[in-house]
N, C-alpha and C positions, 0 to 999 in steps of 0.2 A: 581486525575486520569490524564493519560497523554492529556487523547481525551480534558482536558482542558486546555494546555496548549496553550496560544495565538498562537504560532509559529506554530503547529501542525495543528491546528484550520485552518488559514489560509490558512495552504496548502489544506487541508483537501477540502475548501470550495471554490479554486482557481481549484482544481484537479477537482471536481463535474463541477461546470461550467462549465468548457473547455470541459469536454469530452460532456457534453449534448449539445456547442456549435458547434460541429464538427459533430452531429448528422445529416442525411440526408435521412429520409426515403426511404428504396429503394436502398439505395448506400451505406448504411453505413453497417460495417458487426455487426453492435451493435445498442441494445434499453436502450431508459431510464433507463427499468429494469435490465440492465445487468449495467449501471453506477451506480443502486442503489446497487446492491450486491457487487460492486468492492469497496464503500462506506462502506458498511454494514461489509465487511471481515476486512477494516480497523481499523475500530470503534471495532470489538471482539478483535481485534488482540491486540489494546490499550488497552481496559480492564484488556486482560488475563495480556498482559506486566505486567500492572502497577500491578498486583497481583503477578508477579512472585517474590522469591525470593534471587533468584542467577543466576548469569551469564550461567551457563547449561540449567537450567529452558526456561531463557530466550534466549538462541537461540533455542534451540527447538520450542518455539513458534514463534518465524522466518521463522525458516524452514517451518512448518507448514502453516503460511500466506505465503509467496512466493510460495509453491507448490499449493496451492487454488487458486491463483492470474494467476499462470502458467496455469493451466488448465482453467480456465474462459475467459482467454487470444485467449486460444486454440481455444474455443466454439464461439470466435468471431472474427473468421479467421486472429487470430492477430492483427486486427484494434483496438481493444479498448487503448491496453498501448501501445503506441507509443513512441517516443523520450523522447519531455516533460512529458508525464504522465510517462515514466518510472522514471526519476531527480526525478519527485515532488512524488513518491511512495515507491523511495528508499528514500529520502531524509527523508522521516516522519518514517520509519521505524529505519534508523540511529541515528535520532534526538531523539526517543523514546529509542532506547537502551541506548545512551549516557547518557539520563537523570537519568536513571536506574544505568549507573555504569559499563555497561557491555562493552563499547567502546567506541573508541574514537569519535570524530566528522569527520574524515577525513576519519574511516576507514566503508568500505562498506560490512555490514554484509551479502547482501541479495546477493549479484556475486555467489556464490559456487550452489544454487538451482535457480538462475533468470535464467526463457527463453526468459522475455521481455525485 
């Protein structure tokens, strides 16, 4: 499965960090729980991938995690995916298609539906 992919992994658990490190009760426009479902939507997202079996399959389920990413985004006035949390969200989503066959490594699948 992709979610075990060292490379993945890491981001996976660099991205969790960070955003619960930038947390600021009161000031932040996001809670733990909102860094555990942006977690949770990635980890389905890797699942469904690595179950997909063709390149349509598979950005369909792109599109799908990026528009749930978008609106979660929404719900937290923007503040949750910021600059880096966008690199390290696109990044694991690229890295996961690629692995799959479905693109390249330089090419950024999630631009056409990202609003973060």
């Amino acid at each position: 499965m992709l979610n075990r992919n060292p490379e993945i992994k890491a981001l996976l658990e660099s991205l969790e960090t960070g955003m619960i490190t930038f947390i600021e009760p009161g000031e932040t426009g996001y809670t733990k729980k909102d860094v555990s479902n942006c977690i949770t939507l990635l980890n389905s997202f890797l699942a469904d991938l690595s179950q997909s079996e063709n390149r349509d399959q598979g950005i369909t389920i792109v599109k799908n995690v990026v528009l749930k990413l978008n609106k979660l985004n929404t719900s937290c006035d923007e503040e949750l995916i910021e600059t880096e949390e966008r690199e390290q969200i696109a990044e694991i989503i690229i890295i996961a298609g690629h692995l799959k066959g479905y693109n390249t490594r330089d090419e950024d699948i999630t631009e056409e539906w990202r609003e973060w």
